[in-house]
N, C-alpha and C positions, 0 to 999 in steps of 0.2 A: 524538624517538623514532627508532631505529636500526632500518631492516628490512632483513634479510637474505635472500637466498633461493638454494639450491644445490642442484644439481642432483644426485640420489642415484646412490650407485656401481651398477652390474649388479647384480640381484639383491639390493639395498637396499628394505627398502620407504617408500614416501612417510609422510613423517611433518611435524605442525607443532608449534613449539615456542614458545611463548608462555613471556618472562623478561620480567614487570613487577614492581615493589613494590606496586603497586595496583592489581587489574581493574578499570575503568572498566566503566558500564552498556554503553557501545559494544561493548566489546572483547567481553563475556560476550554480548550479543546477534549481536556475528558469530561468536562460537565456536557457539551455536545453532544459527545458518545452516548453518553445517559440519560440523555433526551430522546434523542434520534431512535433510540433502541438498536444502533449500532454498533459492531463491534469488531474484530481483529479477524474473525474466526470464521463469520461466513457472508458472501456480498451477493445481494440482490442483482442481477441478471436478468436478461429479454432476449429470449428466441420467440421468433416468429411473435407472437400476441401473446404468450403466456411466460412468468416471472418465477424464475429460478432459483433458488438458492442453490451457490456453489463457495462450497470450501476454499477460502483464500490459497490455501498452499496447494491447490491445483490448479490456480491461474500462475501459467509462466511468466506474463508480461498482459501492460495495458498498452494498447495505440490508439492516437487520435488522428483522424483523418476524415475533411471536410465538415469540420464542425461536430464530430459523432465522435464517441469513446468504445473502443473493442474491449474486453477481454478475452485474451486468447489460451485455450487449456489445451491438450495433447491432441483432444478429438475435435473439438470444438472451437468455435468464436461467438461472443454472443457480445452484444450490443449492452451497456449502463448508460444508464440519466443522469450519471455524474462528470463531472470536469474532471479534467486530468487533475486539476491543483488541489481540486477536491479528495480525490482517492489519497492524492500526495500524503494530505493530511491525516486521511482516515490512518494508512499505512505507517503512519509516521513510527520509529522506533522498532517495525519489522523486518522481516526478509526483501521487503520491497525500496527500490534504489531508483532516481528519477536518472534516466541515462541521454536523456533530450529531449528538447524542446515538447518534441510527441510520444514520449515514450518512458513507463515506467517497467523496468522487467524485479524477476522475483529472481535475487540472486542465485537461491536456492536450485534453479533450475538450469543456470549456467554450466554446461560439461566443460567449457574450456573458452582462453578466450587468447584473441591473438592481434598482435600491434598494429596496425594501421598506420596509412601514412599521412601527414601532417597531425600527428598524437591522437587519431584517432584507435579506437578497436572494433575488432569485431567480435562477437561474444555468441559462440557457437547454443544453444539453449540443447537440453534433452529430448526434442522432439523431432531435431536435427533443423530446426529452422536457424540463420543468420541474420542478426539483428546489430546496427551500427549504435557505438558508444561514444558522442560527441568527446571532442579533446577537454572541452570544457567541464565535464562531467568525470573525468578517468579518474583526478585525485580523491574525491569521494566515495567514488568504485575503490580505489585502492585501499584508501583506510578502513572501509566498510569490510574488506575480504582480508585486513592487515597486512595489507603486502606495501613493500616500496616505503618511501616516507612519511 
């Protein structure tokens, strides 16, 4: 793939121009991102009535419970308008790892993590919280942290 990029004359406005034969899912989900004005680096947030911006790499993990999406950071929990499968995507190609059905943590925050049984784990986080990593989820945990096969 050939990327160009040039720098617009005076009074040009900035523009991107996307020539493929095929939109790949990649390409349409960062065309998203460039819509949205969304990005890797910081995620809108709600405590109490007023909208937050918090730095992705200080949310440990997201939880969904009763319909609602947490972000949970060392001090904090704060509530997002987004779906889990949503964040999924936003995150996708990050530190961020979908580890169950409710639950996406930021690997990066992982101090340790330990076997459970029927191929479960449990995945000690930094702020001393214990959070479970379905069996169905451990092999992409594993490749993600390259351990195991």
């Amino acid at each position: 793939m050939k990327i160009t990029i040039e720098t617009p004359l005076p009074g040009e406005e900035d523009e991107i121009i996307i020539k493929m034969a095929t939109l790949s899912d990649d390409v349409l989900k960062m065309v998203r991102r460039l819509k949205d004005g969304t990005g890797k680096d910081t995620m809108a947030v709600y405590e109490d009535e007023s909208i937050r911006m918090v730095p992705t790499r200080d949310i440990l993990y997201f939880d969904a419970t009763d319909n609602r999406v947490f972000a949970y950071t060392r001090e904090n929990c704060f509530e997002t308008r987004k779906k889990l499968f949503e964040i999924e995507e936003l995150l996708a190609g990050s530190a961020f790892l979908r580890i169950s059905k409710n639950a996406i943590v930021n690997i990066k925050a992982i101090d340790h993590l330990s076997p459970e049984f029927n191929g479960r784990f449990i995945a000690s986080l930094k702020n001393g919280e214990d959070i479970i990593i379905s069996r169905g989820y451990v092999p992409e945990l594993k490749k993600k942290l390259g351990i195991g096969k």
